[in-house]
Jmol script that loads the backbone (N, CA, C; Angstrom):
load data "model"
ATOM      1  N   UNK A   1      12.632  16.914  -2.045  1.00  0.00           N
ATOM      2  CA  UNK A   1      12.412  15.775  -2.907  1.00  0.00           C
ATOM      3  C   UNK A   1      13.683  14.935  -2.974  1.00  0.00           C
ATOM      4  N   UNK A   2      13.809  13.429  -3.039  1.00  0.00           N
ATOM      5  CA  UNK A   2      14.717  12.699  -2.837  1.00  0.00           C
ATOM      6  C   UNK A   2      15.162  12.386  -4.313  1.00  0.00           C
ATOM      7  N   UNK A   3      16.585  12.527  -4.723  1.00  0.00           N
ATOM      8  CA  UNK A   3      16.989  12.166  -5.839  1.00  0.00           C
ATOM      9  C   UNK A   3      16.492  11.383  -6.690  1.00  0.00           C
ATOM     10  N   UNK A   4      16.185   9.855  -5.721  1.00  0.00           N
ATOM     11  CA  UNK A   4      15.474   9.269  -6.714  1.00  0.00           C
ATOM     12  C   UNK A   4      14.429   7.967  -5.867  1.00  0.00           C
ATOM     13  N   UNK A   5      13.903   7.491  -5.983  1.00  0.00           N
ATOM     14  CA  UNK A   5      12.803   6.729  -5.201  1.00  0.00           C
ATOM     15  C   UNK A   5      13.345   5.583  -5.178  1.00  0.00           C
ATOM     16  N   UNK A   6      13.634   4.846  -4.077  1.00  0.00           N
ATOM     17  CA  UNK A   6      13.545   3.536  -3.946  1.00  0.00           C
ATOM     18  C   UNK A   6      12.071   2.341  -3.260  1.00  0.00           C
ATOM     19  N   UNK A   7      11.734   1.926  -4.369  1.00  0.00           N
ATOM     20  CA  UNK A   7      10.359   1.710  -4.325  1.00  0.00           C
ATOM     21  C   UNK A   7      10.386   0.486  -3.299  1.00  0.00           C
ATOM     22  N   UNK A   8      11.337  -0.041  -3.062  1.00  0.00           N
ATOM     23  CA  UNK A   8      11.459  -1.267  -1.867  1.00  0.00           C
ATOM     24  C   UNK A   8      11.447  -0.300  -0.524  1.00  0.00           C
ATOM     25  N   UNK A   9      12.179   0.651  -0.478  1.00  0.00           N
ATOM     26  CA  UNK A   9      11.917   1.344   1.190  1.00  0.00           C
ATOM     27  C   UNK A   9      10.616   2.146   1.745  1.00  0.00           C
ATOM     28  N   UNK A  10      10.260   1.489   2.797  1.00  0.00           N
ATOM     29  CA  UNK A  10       8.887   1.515   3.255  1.00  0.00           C
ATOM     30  C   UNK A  10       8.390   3.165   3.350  1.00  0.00           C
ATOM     31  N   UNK A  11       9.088   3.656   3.480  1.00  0.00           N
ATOM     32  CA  UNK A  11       8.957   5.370   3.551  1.00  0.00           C
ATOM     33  C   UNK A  11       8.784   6.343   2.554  1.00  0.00           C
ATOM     34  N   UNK A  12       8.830   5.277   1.131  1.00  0.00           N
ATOM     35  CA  UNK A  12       9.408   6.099  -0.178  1.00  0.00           C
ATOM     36  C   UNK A  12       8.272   6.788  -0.592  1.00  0.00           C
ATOM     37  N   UNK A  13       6.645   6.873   0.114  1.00  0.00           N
ATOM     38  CA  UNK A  13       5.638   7.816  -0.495  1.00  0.00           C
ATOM     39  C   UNK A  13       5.684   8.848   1.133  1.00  0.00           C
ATOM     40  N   UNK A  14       6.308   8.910   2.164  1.00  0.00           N
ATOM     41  CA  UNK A  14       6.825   9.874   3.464  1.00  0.00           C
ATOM     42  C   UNK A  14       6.957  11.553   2.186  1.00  0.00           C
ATOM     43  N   UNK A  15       7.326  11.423   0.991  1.00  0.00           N
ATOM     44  CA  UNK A  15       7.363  12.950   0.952  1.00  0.00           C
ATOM     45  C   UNK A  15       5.933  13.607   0.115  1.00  0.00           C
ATOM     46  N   UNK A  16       5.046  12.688   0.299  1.00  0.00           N
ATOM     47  CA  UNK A  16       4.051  13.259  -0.652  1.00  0.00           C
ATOM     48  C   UNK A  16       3.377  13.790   0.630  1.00  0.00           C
ATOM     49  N   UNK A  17       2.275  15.335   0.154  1.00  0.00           N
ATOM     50  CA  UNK A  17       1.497  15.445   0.694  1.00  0.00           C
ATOM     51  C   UNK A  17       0.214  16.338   0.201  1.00  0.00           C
ATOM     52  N   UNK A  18      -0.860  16.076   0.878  1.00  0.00           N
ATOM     53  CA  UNK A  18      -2.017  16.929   0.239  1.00  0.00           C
ATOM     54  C   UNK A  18      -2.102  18.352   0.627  1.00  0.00           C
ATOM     55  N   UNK A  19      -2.209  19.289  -0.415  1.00  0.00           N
ATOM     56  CA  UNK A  19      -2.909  20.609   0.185  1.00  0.00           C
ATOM     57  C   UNK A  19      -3.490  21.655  -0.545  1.00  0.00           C
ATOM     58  N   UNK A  20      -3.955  21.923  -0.150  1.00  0.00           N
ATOM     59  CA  UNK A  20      -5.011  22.660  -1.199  1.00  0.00           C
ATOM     60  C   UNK A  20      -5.070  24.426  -0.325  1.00  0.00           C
ATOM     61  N   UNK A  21      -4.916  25.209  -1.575  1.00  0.00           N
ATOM     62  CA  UNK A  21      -5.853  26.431  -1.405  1.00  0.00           C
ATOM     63  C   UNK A  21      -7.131  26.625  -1.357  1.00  0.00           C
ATOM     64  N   UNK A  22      -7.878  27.600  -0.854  1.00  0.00           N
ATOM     65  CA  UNK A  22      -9.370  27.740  -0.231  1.00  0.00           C
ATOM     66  C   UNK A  22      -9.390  29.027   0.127  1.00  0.00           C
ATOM     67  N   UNK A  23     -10.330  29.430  -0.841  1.00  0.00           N
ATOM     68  CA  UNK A  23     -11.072  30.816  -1.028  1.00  0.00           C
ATOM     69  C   UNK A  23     -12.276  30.580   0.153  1.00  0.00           C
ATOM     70  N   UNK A  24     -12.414  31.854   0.387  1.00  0.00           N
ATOM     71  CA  UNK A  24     -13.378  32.216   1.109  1.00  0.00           C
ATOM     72  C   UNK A  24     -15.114  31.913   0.420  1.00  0.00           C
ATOM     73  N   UNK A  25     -16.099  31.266   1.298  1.00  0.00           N
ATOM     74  CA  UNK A  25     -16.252  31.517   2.523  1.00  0.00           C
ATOM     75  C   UNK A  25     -16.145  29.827   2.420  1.00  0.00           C
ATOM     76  N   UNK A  26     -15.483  29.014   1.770  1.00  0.00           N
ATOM     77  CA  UNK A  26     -14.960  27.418   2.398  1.00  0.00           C
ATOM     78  C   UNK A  26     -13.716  27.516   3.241  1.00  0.00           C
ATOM     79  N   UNK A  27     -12.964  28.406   3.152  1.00  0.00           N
ATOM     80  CA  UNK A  27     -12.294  28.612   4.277  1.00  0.00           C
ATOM     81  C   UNK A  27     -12.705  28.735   5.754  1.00  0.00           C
ATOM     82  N   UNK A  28     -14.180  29.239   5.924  1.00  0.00           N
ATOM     83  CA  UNK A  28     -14.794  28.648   7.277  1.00  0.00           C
ATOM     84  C   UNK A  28     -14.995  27.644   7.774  1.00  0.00           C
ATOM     85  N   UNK A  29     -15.071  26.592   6.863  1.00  0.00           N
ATOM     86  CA  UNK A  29     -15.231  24.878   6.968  1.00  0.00           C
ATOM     87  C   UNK A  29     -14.108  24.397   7.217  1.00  0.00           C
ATOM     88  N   UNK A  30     -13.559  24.638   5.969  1.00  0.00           N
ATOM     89  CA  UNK A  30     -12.253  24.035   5.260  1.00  0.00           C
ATOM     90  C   UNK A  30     -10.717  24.541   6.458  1.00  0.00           C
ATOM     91  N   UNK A  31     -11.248  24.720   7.484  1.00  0.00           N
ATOM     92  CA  UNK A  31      -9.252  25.241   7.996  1.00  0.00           C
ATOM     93  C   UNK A  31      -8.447  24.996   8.393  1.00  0.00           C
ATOM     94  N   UNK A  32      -7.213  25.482   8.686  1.00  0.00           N
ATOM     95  CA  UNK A  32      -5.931  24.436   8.588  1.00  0.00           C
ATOM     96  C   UNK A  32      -6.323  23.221   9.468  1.00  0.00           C
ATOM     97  N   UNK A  33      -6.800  22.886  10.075  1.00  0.00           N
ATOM     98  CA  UNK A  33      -6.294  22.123  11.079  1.00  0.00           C
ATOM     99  C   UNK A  33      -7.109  20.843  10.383  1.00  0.00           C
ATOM    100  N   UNK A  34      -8.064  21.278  10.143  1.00  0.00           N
ATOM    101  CA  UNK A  34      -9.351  19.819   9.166  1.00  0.00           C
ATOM    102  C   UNK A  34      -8.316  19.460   8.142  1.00  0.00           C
ATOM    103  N   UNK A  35      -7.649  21.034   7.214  1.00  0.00           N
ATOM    104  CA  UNK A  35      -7.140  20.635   6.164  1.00  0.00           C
ATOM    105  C   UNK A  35      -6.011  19.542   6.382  1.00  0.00           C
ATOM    106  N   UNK A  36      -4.996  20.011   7.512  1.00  0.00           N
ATOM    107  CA  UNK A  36      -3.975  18.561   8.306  1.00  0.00           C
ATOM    108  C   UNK A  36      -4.822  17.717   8.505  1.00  0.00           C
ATOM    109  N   UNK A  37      -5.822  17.042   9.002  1.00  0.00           N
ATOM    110  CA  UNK A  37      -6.718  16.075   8.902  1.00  0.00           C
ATOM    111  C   UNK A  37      -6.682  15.381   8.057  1.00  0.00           C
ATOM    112  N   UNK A  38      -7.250  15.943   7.022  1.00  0.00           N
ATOM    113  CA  UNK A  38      -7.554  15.381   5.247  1.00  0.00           C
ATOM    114  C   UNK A  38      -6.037  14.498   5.320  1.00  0.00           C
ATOM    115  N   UNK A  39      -4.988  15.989   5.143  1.00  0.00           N
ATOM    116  CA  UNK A  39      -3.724  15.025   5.030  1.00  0.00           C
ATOM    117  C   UNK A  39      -3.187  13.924   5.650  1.00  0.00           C
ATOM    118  N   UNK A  40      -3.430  13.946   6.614  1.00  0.00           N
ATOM    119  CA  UNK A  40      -3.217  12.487   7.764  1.00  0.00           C
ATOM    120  C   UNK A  40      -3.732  11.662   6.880  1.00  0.00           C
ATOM    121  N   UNK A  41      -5.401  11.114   6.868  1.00  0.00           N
ATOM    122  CA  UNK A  41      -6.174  10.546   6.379  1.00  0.00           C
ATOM    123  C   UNK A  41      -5.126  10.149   4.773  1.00  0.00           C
ATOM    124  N   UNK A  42      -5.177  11.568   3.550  1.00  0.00           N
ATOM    125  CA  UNK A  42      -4.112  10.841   2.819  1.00  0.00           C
ATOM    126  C   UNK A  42      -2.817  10.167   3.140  1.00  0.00           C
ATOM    127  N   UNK A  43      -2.322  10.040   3.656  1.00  0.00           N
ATOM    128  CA  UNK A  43      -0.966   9.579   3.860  1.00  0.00           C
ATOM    129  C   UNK A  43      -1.136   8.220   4.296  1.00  0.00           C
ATOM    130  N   UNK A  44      -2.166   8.109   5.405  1.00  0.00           N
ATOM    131  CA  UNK A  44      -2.771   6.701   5.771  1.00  0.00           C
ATOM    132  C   UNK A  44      -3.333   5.527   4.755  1.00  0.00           C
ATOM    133  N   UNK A  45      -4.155   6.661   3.529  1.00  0.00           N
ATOM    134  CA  UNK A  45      -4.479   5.740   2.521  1.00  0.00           C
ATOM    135  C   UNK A  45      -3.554   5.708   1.454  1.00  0.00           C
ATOM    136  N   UNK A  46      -2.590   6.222   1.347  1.00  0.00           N
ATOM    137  CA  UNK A  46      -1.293   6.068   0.900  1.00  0.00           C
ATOM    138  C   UNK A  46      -0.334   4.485   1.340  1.00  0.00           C
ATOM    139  N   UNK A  47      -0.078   4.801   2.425  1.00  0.00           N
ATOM    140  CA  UNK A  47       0.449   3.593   2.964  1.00  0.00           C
ATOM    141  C   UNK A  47      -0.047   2.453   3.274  1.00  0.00           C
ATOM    142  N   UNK A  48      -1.467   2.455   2.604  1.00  0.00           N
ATOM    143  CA  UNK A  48      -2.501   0.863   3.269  1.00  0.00           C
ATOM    144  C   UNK A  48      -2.392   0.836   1.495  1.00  0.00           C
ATOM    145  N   UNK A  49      -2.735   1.392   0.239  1.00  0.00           N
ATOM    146  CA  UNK A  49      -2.288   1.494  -0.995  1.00  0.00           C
ATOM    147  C   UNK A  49      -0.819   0.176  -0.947  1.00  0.00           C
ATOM    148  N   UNK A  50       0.137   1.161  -0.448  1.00  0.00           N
ATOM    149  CA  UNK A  50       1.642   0.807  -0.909  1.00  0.00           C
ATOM    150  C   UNK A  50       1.606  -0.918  -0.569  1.00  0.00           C
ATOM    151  N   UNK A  51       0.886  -1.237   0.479  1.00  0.00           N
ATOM    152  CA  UNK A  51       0.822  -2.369   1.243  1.00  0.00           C
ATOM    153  C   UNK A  51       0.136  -3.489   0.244  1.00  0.00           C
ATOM    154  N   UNK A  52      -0.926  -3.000  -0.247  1.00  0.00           N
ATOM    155  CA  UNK A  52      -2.040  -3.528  -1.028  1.00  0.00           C
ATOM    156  C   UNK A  52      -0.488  -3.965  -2.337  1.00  0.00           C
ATOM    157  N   UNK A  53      -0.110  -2.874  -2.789  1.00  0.00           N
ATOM    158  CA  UNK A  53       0.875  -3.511  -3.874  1.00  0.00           C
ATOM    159  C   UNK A  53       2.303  -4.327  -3.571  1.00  0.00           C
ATOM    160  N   UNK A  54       2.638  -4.046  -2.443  1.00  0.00           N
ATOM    161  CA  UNK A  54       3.675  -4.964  -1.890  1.00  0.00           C
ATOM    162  C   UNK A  54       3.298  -6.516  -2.088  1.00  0.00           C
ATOM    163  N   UNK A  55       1.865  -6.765  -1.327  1.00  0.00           N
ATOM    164  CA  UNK A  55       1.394  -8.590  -1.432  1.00  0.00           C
ATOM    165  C   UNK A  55       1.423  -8.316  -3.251  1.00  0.00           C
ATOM    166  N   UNK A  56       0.775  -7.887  -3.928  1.00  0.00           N
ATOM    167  CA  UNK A  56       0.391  -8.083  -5.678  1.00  0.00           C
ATOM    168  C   UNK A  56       1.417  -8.310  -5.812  1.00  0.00           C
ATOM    169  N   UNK A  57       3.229  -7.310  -5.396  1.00  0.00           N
ATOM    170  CA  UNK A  57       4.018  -7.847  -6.260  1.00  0.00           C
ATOM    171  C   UNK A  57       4.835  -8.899  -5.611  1.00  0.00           C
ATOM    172  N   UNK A  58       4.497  -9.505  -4.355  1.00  0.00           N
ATOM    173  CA  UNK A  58       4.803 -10.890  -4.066  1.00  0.00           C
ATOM    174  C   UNK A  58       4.006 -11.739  -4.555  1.00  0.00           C
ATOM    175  N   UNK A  59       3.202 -11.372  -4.631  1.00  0.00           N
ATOM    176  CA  UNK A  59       2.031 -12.625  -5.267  1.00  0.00           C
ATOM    177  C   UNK A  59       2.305 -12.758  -7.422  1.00  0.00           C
ATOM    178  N   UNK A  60       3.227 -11.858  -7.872  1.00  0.00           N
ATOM    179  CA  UNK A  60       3.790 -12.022  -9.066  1.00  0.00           C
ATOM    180  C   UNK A  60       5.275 -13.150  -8.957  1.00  0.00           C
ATOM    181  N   UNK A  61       6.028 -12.583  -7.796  1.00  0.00           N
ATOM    182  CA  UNK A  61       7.407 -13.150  -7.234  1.00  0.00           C
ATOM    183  C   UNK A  61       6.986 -14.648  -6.980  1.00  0.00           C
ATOM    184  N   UNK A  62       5.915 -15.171  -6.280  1.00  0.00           N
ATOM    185  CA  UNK A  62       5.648 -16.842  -6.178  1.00  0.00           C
ATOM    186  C   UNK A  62       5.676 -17.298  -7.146  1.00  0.00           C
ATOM    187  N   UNK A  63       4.652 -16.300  -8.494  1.00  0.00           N
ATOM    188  CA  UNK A  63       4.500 -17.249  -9.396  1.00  0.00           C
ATOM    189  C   UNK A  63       5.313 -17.161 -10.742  1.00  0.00           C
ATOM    190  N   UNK A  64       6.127 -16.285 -10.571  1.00  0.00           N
ATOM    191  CA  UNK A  64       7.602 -16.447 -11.384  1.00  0.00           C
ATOM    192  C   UNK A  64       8.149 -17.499 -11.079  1.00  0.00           C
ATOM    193  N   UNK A  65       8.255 -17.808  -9.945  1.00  0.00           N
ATOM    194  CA  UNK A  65       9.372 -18.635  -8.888  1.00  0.00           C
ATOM    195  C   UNK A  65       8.724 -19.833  -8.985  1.00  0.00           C
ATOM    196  N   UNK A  66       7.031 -20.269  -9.322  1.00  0.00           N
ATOM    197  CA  UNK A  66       6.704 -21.273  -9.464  1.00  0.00           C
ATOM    198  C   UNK A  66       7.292 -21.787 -11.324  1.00  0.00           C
ATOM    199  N   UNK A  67       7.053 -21.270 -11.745  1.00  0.00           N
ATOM    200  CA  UNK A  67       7.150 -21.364 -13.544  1.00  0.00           C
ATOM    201  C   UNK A  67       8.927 -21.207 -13.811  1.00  0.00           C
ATOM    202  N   UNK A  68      10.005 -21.379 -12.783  1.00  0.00           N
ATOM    203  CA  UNK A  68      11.067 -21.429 -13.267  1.00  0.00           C
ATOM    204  C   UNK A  68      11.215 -22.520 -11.821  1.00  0.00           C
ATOM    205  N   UNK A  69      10.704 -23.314 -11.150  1.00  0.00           N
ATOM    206  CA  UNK A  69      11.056 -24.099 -10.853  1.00  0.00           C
ATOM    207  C   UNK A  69       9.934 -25.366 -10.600  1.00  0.00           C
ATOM    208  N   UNK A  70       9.301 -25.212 -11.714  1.00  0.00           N
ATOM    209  CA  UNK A  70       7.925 -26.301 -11.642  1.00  0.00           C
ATOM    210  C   UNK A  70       6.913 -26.592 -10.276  1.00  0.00           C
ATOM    211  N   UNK A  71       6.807 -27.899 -10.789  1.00  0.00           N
ATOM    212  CA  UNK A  71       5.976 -27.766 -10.012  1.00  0.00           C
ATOM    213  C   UNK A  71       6.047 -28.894  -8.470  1.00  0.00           C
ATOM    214  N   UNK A  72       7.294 -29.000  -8.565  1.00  0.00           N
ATOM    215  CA  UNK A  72       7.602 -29.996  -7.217  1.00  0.00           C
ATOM    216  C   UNK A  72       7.604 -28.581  -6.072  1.00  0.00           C
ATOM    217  N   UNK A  73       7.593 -27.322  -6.525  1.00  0.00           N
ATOM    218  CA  UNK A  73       7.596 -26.320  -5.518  1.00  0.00           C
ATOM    219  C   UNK A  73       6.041 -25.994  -4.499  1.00  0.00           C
ATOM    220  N   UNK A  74       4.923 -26.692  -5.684  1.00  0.00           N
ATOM    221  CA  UNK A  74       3.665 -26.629  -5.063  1.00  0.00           C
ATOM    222  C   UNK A  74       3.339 -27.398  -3.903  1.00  0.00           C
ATOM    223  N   UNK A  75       4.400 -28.452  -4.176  1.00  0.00           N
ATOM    224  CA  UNK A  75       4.867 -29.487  -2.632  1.00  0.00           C
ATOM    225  C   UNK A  75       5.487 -29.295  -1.479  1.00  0.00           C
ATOM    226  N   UNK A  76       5.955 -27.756  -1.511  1.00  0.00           N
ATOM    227  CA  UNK A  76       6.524 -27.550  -0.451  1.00  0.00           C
ATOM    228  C   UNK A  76       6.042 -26.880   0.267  1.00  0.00           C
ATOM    229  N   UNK A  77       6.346 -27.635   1.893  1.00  0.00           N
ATOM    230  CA  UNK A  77       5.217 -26.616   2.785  1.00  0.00           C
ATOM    231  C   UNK A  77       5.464 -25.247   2.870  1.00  0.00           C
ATOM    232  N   UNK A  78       6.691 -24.690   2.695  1.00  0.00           N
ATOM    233  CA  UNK A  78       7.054 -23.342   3.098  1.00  0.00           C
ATOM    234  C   UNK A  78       6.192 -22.437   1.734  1.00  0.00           C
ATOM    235  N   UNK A  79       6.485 -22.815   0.292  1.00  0.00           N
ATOM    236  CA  UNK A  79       5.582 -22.298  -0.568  1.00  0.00           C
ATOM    237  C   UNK A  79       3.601 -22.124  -0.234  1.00  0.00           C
ATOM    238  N   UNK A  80       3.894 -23.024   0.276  1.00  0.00           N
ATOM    239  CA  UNK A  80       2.126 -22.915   0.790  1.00  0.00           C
ATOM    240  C   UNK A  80       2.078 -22.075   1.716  1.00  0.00           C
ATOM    241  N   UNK A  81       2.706 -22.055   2.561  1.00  0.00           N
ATOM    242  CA  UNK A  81       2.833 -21.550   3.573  1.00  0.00           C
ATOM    243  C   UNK A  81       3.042 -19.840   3.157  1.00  0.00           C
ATOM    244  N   UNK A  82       3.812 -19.591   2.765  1.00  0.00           N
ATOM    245  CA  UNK A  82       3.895 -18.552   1.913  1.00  0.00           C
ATOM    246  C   UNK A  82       2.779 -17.568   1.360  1.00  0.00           C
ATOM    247  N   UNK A  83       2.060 -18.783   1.034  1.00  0.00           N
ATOM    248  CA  UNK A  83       1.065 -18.571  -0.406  1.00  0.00           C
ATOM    249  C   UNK A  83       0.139 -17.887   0.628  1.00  0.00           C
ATOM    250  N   UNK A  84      -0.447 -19.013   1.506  1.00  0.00           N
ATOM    251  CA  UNK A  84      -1.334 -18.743   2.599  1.00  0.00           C
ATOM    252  C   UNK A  84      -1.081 -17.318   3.308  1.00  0.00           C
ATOM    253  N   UNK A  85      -0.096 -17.022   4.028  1.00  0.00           N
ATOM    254  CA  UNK A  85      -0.237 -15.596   4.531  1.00  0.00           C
ATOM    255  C   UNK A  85       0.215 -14.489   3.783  1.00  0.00           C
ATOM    256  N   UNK A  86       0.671 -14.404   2.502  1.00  0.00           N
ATOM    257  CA  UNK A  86       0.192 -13.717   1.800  1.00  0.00           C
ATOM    258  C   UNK A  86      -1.194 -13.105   0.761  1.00  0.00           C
ATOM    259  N   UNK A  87      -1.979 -14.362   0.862  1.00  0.00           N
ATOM    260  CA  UNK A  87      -3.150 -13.981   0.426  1.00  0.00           C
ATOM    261  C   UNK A  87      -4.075 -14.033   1.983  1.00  0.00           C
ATOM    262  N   UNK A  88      -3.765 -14.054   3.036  1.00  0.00           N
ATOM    263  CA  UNK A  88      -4.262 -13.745   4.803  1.00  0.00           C
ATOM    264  C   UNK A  88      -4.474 -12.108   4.475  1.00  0.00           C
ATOM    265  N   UNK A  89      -2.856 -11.499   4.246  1.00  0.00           N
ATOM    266  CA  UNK A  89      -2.924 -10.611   4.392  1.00  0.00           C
ATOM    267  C   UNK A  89      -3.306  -9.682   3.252  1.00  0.00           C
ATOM    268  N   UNK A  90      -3.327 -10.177   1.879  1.00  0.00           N
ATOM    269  CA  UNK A  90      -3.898  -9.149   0.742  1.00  0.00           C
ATOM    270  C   UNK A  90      -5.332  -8.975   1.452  1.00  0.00           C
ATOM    271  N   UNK A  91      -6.257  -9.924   1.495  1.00  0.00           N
ATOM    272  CA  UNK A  91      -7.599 -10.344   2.107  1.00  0.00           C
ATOM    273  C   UNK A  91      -7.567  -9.061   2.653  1.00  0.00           C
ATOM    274  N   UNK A  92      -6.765  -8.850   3.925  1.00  0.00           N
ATOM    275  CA  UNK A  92      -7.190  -7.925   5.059  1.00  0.00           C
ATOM    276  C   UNK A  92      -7.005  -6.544   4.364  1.00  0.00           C
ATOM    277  N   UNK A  93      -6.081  -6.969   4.065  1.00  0.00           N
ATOM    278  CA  UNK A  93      -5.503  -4.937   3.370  1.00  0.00           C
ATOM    279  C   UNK A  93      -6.510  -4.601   2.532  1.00  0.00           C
ATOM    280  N   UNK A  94      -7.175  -4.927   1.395  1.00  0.00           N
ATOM    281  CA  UNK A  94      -8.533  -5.119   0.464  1.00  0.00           C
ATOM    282  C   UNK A  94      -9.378  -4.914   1.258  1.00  0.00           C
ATOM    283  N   UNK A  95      -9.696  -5.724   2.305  1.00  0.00           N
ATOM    284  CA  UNK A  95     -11.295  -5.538   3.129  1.00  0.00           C
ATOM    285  C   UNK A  95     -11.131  -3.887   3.560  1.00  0.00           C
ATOM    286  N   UNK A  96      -9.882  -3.832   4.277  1.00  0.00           N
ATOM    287  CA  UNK A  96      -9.591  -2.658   4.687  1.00  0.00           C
ATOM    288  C   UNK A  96      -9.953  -1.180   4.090  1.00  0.00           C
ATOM    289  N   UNK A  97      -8.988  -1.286   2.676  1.00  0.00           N
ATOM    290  CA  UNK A  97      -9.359  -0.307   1.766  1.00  0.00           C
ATOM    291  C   UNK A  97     -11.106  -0.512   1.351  1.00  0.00           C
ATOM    292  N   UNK A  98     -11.256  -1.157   1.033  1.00  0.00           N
ATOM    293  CA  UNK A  98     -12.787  -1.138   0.599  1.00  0.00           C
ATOM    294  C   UNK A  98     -13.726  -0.518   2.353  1.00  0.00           C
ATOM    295  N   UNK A  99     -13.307  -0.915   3.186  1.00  0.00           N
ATOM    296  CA  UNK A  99     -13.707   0.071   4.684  1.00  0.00           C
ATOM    297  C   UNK A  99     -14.007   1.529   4.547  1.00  0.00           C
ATOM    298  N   UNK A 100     -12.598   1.559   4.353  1.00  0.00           N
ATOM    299  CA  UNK A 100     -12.270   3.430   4.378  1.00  0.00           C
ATOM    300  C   UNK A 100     -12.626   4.148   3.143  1.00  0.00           C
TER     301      UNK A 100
END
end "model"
wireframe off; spacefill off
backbone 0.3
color backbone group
């Protein structure tokens, strides 16, 4: 376990993982190798998660950044621009999770 989490570095959910004990007879279903499965699968929806909150908390960061510098910022192409492929990509990450 890492001292302490830095929630900006892309790796910072890398130490979680799933696992479970399993009594018999789901241990015929259930065995290691499905059970590494499962975990893959978590870790994947872990990191499409982390992604999903990365755009939310840019999409808080625009609009701080709009409300402390008005609204001549809605005029700028790079803010639109901005705006636009960050809600491109919430779109996808959302469709995504709602997929899986």
């Amino acid at each position: 376990m890492p001292q302490k989490f830095d929630l900006a570095n892309p790796g910072v959910l890398n130490v979680l993982s799933l696992s479970y004990r399993i009594e018999w007879p789901l241990n015929l279903i259930l065995n290691p190798e499905t059970l590494e499965q499962y975990g893959n699968i978590f870790k994947y929806l872990l990191k499409v998660r982390r992604i999903s909150w990365v755009l939310e908390r840019a999409y808080q960061i625009l609009k701080e950044s709009l409300k402390k510098h008005g609204k001549q910022l809605l005029q700028s192409p790079q803010y639109r621009h901005v705006q636009l492929i960050r809600h491109k990509f919430y779109h996808f990450v959302h469709a995504l999770q709602n997929h899986i």
